[in-house]
C-alpha positions as CSV (number, residue, x, y, z in Angstrom):
1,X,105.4,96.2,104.1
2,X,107.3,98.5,102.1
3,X,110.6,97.7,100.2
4,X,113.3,100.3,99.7
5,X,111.4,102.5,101.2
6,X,114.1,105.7,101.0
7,X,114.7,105.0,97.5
8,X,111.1,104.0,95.7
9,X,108.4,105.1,97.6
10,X,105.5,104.2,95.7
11,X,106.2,100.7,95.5
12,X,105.0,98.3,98.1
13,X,105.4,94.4,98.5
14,X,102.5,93.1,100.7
15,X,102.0,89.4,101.1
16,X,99.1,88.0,99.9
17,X,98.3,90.9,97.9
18,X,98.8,90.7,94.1
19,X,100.8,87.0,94.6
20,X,103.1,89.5,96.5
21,X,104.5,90.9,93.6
22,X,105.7,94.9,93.6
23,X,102.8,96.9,93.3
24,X,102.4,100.7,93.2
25,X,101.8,102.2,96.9
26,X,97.8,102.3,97.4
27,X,96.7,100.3,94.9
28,X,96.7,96.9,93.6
29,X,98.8,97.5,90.3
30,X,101.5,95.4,89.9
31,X,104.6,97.2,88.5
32,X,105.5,93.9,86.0
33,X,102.1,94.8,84.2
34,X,102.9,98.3,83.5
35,X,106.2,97.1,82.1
36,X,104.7,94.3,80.2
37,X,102.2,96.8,78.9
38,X,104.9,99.3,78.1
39,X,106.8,96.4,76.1
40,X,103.4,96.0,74.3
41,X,104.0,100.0,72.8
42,X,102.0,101.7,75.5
43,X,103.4,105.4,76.3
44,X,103.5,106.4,79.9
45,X,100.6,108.8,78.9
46,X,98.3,106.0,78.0
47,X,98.9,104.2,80.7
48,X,98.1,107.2,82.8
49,X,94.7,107.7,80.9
50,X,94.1,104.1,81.3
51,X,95.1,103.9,85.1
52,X,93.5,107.4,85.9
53,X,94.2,107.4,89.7
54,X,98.6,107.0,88.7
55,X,100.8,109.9,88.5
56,X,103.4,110.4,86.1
57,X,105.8,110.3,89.4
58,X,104.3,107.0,89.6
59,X,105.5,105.3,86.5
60,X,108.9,107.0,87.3
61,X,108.9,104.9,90.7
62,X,107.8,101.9,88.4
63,X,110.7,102.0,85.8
64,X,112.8,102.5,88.3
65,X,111.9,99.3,90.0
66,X,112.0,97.3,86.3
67,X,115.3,98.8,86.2
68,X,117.0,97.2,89.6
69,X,114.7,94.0,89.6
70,X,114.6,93.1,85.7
71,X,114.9,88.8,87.1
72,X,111.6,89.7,89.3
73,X,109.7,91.1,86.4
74,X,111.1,88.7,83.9
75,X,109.7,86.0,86.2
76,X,106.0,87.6,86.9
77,X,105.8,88.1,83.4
78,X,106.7,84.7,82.2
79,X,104.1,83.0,85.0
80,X,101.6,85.3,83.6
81,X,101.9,84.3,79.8
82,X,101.7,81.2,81.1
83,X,98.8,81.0,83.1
């Protein structure tokens, strides 16, 4: 299943896949790493060497997502630190 399709169409929330948290379309990246990553100093052009098969339009689909669900991400990131 795809959410908001028409506006940020590289991310995909499928159930069951990655705790159904947003990941980027085709892959099984979940956008709240990226951004914790980022938040960890990580430039958009290491995460690109370090996720070889991502675009830079990719990322742009990503921050967009942080940007409109910043609760969601809070949230996966916080489960995560505490797992």
């Amino acid at each position: 299943m795809s959410y908001q399709e028409s506006l940020l169409p590289r991310i995909e929330i499928t159930p069951g896949v990655c705790g159904g948290a947003a990941c980027l379309a085709g892959t099984r990246i979940p956008v709240w790493i990226l951004e914790q990553y980022r938040r960890s100093g990580a430039s958009d052009a290491e995460l690109l060497r370090s996720y070889p098969g991502l675009r830079a339009e990719d990322l742009v689909h990503a921050w967009a997502y942080v940007h409109s669900h910043q609760n969601e991400i809070e949230q996966h990131i916080r489960e995560n630190e505490a797992a």
